[in-house]
N, CA, C and O of each residue as an XYZ file, in Angstrom:
632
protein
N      21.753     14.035    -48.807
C      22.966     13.312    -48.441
C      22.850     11.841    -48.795
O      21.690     11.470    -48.973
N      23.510     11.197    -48.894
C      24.184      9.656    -49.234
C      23.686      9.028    -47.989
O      24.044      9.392    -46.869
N      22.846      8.069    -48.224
C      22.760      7.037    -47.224
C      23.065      5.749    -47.397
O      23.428      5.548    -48.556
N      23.070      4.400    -46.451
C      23.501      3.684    -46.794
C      22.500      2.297    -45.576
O      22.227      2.374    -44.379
N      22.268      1.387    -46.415
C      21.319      0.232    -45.429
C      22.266     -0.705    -46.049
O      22.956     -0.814    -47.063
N      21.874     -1.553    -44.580
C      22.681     -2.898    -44.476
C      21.381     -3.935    -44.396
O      20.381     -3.682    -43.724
N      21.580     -5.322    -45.308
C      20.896     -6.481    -45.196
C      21.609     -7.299    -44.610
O      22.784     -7.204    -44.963
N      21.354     -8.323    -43.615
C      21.966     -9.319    -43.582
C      21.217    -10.792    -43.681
O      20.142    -11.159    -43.207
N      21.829    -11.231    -44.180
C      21.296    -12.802    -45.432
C      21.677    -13.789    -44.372
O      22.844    -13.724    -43.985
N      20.990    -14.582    -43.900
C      21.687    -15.841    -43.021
C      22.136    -16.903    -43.956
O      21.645    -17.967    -44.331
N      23.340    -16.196    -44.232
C      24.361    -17.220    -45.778
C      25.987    -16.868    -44.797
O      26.077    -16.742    -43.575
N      26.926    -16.795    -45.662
C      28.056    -16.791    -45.680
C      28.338    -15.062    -46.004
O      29.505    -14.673    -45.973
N      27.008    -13.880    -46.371
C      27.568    -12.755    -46.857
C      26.597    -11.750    -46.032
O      25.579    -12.092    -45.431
N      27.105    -10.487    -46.127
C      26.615     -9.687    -45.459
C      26.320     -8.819    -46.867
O      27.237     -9.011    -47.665
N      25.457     -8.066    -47.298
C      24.860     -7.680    -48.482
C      24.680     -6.055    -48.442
O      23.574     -5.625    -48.116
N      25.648     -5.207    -48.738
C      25.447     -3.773    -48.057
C      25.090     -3.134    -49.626
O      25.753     -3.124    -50.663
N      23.689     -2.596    -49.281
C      23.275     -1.580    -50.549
C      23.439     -0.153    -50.573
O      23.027      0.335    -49.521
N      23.887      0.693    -51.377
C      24.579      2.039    -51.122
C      23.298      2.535    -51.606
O      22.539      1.611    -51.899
N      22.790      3.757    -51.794
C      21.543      4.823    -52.272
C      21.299      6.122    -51.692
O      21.880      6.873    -50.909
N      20.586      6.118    -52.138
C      19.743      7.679    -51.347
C      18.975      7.427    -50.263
O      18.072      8.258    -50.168
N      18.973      6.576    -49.369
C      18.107      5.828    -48.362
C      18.611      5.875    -47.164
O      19.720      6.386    -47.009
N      17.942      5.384    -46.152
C      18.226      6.194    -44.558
C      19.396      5.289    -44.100
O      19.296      4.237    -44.731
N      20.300      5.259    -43.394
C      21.642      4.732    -43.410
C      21.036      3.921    -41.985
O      20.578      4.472    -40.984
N      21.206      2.296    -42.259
C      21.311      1.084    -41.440
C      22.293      0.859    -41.061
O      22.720     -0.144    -41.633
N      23.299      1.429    -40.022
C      24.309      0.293    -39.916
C      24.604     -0.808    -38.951
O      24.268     -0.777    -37.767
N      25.356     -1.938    -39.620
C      25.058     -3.126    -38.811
C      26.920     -3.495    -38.543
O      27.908     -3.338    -39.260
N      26.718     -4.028    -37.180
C      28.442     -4.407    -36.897
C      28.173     -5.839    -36.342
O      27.149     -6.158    -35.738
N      29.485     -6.864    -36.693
C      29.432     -7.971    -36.592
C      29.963     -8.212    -34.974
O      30.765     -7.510    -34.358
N      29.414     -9.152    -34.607
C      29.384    -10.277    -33.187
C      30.410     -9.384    -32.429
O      30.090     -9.063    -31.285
N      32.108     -8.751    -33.124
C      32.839     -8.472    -32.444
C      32.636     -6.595    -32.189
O      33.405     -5.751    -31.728
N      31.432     -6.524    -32.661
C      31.359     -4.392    -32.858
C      32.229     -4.143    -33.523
O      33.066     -3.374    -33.050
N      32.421     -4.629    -34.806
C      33.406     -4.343    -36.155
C      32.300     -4.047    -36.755
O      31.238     -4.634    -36.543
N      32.529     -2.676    -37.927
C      31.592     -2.337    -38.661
C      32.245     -2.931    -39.749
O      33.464     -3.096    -39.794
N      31.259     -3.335    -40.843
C      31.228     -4.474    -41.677
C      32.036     -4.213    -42.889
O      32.683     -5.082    -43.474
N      31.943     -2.620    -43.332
C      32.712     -1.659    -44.101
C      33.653     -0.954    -43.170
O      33.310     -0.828    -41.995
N      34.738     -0.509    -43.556
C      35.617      0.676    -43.612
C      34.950      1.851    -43.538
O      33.742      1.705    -43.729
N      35.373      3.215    -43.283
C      35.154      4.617    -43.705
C      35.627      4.673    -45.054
O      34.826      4.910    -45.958
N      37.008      4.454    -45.322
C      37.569      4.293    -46.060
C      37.078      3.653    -47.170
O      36.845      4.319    -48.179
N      36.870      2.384    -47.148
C      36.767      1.588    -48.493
C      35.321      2.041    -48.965
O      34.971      2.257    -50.125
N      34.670      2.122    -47.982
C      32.905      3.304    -48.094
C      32.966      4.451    -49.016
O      32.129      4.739    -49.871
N      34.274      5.192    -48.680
C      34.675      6.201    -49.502
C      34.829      6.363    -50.671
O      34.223      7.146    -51.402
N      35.990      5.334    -51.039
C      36.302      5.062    -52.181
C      35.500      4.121    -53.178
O      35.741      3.857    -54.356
N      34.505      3.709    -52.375
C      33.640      2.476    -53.541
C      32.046      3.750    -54.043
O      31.321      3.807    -55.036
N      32.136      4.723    -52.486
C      31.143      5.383    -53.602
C      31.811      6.383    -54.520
O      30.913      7.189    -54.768
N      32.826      6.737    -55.112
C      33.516      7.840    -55.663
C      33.750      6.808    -57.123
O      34.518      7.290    -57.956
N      33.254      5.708    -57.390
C      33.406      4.957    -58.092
C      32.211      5.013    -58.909
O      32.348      4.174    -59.799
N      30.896      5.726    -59.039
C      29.855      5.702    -59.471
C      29.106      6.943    -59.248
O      29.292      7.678    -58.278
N      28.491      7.092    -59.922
C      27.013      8.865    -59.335
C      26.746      8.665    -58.365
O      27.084      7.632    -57.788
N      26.013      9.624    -57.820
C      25.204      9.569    -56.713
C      24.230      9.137    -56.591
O      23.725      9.101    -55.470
N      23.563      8.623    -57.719
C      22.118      8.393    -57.944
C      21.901      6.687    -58.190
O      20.761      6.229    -58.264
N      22.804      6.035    -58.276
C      22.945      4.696    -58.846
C      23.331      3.987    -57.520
O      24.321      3.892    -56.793
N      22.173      3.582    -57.567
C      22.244      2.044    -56.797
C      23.511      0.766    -56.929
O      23.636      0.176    -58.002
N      24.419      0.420    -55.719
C      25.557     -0.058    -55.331
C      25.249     -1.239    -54.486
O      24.299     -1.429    -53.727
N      26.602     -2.238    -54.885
C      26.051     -2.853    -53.728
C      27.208     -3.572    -53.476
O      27.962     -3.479    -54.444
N      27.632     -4.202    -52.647
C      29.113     -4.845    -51.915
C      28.904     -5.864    -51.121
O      28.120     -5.874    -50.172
N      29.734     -6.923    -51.554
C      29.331     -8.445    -50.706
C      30.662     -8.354    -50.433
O      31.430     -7.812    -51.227
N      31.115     -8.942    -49.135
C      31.684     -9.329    -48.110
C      31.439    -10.649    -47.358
O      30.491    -10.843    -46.596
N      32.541    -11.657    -47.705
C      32.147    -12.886    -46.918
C      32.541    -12.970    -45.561
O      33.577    -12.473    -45.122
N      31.531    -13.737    -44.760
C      32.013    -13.735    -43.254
C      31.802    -15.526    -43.434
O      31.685    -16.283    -44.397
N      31.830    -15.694    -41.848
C      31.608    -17.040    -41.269
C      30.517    -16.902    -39.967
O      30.566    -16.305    -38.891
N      29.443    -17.824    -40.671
C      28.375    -17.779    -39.506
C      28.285    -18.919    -37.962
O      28.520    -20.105    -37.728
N      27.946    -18.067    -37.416
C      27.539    -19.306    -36.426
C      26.884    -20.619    -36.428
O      26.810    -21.481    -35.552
N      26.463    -20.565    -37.530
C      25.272    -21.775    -38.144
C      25.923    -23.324    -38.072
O      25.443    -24.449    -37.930
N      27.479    -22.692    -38.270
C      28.593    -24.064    -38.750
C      28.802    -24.267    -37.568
O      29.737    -23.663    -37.040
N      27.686    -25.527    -36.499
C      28.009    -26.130    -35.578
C      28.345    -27.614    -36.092
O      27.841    -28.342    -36.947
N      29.532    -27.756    -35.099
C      30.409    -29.229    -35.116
C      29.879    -29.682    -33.528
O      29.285    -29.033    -32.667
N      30.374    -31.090    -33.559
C      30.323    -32.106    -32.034
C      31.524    -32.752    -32.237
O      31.880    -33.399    -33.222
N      32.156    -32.499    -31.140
C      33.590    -33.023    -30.791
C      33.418    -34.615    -29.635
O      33.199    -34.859    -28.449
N      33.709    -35.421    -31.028
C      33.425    -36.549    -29.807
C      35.330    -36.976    -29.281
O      36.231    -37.278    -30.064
N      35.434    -36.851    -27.743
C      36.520    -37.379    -27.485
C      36.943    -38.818    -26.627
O      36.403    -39.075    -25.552
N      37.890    -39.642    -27.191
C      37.749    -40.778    -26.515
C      38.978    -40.633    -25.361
O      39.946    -39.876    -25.425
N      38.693    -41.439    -24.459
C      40.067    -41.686    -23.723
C      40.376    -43.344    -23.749
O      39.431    -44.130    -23.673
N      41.619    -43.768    -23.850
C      42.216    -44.954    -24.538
C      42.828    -45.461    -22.988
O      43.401    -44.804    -22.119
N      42.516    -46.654    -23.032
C      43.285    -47.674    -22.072
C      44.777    -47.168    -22.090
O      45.096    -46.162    -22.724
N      45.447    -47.727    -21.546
C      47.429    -47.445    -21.480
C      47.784    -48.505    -22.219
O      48.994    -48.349    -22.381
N      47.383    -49.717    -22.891
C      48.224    -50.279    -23.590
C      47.190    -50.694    -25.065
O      47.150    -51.835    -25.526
N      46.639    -49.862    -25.471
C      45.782    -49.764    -26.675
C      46.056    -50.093    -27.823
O      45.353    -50.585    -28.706
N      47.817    -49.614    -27.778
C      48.753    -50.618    -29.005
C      48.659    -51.818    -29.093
O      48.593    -52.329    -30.211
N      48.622    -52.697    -27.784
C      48.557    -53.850    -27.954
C      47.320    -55.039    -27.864
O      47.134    -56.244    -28.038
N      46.591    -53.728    -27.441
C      44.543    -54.451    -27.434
C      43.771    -54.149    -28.409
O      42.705    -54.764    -28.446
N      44.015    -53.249    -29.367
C      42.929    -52.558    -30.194
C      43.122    -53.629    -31.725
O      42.376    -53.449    -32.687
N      44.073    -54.570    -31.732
C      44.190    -55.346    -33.194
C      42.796    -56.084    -33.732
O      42.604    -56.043    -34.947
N      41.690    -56.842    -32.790
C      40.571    -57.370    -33.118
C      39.420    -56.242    -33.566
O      38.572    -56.402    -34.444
N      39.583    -55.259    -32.871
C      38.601    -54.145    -33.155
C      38.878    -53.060    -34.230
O      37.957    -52.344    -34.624
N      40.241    -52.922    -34.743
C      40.604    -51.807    -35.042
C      39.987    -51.448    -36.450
O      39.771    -50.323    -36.901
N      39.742    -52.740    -37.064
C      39.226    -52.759    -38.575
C      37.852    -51.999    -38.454
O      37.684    -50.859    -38.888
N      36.870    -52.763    -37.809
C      35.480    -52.717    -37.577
C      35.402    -51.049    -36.876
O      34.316    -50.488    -37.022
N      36.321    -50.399    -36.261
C      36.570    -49.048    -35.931
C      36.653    -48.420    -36.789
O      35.854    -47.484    -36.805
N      37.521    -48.522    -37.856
C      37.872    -47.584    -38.797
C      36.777    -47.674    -40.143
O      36.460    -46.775    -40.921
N      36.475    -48.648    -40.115
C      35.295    -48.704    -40.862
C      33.711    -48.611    -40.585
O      32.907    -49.160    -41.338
N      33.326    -47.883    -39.461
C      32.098    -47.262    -39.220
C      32.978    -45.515    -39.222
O      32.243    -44.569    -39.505
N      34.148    -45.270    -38.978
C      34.312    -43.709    -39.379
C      34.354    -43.548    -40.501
O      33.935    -42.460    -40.896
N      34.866    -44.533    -41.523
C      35.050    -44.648    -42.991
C      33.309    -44.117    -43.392
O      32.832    -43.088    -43.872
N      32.715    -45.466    -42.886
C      31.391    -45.197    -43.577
C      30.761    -43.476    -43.018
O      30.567    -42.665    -43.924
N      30.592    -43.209    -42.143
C      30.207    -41.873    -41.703
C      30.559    -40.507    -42.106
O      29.896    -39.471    -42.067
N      32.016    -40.795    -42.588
C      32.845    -39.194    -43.889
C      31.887    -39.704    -44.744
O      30.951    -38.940    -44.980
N      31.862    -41.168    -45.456
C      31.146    -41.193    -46.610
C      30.084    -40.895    -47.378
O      29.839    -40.791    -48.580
N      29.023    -40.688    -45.442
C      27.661    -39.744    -45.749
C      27.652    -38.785    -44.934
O      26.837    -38.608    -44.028
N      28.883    -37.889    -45.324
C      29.109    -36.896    -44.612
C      28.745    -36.545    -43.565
O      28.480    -35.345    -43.492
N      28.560    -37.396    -42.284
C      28.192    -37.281    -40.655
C      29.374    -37.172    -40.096
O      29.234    -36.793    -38.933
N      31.225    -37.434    -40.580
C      31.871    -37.223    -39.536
C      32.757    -36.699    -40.630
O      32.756    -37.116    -41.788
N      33.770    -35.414    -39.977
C      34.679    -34.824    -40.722
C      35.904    -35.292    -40.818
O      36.493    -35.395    -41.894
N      36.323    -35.571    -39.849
C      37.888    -35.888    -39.278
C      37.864    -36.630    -38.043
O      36.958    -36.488    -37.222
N      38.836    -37.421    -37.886
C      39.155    -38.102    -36.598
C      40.480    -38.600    -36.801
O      41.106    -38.705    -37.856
N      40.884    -38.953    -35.376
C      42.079    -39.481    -35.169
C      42.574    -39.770    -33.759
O      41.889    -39.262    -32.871
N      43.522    -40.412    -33.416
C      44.116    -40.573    -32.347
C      44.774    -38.933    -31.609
O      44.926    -37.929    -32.305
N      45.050    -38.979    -30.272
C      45.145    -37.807    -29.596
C      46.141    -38.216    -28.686
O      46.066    -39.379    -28.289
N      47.501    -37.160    -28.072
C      47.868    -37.590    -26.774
C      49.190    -36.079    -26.852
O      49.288    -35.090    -27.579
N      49.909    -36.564    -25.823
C      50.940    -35.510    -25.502
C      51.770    -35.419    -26.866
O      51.743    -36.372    -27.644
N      52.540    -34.215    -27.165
C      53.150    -33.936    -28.302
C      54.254    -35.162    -27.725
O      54.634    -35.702    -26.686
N      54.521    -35.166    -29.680
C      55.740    -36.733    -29.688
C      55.126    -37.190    -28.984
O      55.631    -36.958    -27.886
N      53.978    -37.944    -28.839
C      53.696    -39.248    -27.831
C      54.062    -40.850    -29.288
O      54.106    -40.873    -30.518
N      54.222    -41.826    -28.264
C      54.340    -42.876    -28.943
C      53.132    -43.636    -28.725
O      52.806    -44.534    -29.501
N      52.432    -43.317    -27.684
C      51.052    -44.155    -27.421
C      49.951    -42.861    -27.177
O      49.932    -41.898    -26.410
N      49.128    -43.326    -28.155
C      48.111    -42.469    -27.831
C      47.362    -42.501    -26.653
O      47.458    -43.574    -26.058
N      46.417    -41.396    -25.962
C      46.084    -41.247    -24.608
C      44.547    -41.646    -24.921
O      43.923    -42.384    -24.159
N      43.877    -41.001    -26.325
C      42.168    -40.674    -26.702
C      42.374    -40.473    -28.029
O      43.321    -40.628    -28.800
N      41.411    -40.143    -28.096
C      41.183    -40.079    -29.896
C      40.490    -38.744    -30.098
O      40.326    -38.162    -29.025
N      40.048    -38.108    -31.127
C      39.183    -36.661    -31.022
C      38.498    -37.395    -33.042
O      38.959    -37.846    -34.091
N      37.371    -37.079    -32.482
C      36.175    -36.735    -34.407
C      35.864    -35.840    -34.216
O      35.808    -35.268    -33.128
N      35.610    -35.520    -35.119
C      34.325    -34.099    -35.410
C      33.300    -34.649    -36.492
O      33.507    -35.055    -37.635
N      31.999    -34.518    -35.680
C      31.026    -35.022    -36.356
C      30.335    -34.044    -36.592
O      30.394    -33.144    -35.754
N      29.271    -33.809    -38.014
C      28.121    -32.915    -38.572
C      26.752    -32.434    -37.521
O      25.996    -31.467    -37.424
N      26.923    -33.469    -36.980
C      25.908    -33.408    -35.800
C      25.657    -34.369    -35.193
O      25.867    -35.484    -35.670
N      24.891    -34.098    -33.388
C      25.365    -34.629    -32.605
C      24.887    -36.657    -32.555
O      25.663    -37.444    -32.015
N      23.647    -37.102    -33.158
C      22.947    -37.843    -33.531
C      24.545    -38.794    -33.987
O      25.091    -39.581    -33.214
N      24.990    -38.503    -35.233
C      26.081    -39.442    -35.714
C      27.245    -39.765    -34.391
O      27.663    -40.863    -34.024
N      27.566    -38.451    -33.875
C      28.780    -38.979    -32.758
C      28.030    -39.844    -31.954
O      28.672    -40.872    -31.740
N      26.576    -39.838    -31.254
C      26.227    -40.836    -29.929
C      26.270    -42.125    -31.102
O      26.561    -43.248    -30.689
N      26.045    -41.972    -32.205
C      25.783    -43.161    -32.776
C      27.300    -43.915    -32.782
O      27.481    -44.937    -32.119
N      28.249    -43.373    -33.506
C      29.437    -43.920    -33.476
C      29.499    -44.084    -32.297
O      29.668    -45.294    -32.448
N      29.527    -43.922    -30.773
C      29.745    -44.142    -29.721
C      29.371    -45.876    -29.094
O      29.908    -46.819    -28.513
N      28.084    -45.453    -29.693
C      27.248    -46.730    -29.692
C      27.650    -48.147    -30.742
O      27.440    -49.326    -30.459
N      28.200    -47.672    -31.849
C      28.337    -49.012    -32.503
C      29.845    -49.348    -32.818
O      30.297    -50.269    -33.498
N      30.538    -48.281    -32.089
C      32.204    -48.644    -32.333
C      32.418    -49.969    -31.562
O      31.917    -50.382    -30.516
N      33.510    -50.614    -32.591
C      34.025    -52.260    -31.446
C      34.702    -51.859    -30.451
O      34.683    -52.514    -29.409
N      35.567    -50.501    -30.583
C      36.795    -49.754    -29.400
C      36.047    -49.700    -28.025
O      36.567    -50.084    -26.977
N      34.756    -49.177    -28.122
C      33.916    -49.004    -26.760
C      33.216    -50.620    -26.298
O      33.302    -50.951    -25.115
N      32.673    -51.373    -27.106
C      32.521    -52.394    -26.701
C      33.780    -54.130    -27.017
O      33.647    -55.341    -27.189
N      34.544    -53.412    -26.948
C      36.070    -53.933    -27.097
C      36.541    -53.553    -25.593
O      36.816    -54.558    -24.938
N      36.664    -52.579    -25.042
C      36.962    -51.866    -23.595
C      37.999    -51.162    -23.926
O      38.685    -50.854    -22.951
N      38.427    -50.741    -25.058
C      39.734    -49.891    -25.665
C      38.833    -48.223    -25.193
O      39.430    -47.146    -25.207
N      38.022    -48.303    -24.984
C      37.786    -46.740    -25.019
C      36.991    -47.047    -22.983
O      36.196    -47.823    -22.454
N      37.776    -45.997    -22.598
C      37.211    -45.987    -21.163
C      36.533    -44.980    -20.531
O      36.238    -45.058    -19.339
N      36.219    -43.908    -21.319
C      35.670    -43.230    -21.079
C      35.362    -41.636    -23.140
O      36.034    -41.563    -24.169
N      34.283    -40.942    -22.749
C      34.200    -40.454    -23.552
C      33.439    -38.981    -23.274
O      32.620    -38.912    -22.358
N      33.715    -37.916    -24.027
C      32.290    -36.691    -23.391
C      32.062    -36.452    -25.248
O      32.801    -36.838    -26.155
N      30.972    -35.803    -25.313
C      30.908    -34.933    -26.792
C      30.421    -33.514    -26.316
O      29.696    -33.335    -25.337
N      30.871    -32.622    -27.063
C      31.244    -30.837    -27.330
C      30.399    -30.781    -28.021
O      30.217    -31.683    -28.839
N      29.341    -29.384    -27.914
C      29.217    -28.799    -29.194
C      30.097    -28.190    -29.730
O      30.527    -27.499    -28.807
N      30.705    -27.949    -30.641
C      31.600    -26.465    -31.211
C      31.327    -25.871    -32.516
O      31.483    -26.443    -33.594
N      30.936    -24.762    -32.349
C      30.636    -23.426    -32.503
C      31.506    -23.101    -33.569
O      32.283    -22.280    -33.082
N      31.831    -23.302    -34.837
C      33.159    -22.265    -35.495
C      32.699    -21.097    -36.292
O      31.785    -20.965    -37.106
N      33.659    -20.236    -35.789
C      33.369    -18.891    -35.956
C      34.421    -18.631    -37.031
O      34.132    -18.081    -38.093
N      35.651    -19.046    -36.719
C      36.558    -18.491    -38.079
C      36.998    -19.868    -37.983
O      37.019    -20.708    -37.084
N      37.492    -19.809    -39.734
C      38.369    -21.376    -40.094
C      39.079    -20.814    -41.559
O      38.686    -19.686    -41.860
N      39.922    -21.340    -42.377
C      40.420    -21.368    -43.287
C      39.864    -21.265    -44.402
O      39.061    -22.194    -44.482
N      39.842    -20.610    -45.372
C      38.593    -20.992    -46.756
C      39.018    -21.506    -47.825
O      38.236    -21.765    -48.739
């Protein structure tokens, strides 16, 4: 009979080899098996029985940890943040630039006109305490408080 082993690569793919060999099977984080019955079916009816197969499938690993640094903003930040705001935007500038922070921006209620906090996502956690530490917003008093997240992404867009 047809057997079938599963490798899994700590990459972006799950690596399933088809053969004459004792059948491995492996199901992802959610107990989803990684193949179909179906598409199993039809990918071996595509070749002999005797010929070695093989099928990549991309996933998303756990590996892709982010740190969510969030700020919370004074109530009139529009009108305090003008001395600092340069020297702010230019330590996040520099930090995308060596890829330590992904994104950032201001945060608050939908349609808000004044922002409440701010949200980054940094590469790891080292760059967010650092931005924490050398932003003018926090030692300006524009930022009154702050926490950082790990986060975990499991699915995202490709």
């Amino acid at each position: 009979p047809l057997q079938v082993s599963t490798v899994s690569i700590p990459t972006n793919y799950h690596h399933i080899y088809l053969s004459n060999k004792l059948i491995n099977t492996e199901t992802t984080m959610f107990g989803l098996s990684s193949i179909s019955r179906s598409s199993l079916l039809a990918f071996l009816a595509q070749k002999g029985p005797n010929t070695t197969r093989s099928f990549t499938r991309a996933t998303h690993p756990l590996a892709a940890t982010n740190y969510l640094l969030h700020y919370d903003y004074i109530p009139d930040v529009l009108e305090k943040r003008g001395p600092y705001r340069e020297g702010h935007l230019a330590l996040a500038k520099k930090l995308i630039a060596e890829d330590k922070c992904l994104s950032g921006g201001p945060t608050g209620e939908p349609n808000m006109e004044v922002p409440t906090g701010a949200l980054f996502v940094f590469t790891d956690l080292e760059s967010a305490e650092l931005f924490v530490k050398e932003d003018p917003y926090v030692e300006g008093g524009i930022v009154t408080g702050h926490t950082i997240e790990e986060w975990n992404v499991v699915v995202q867009k490709e």
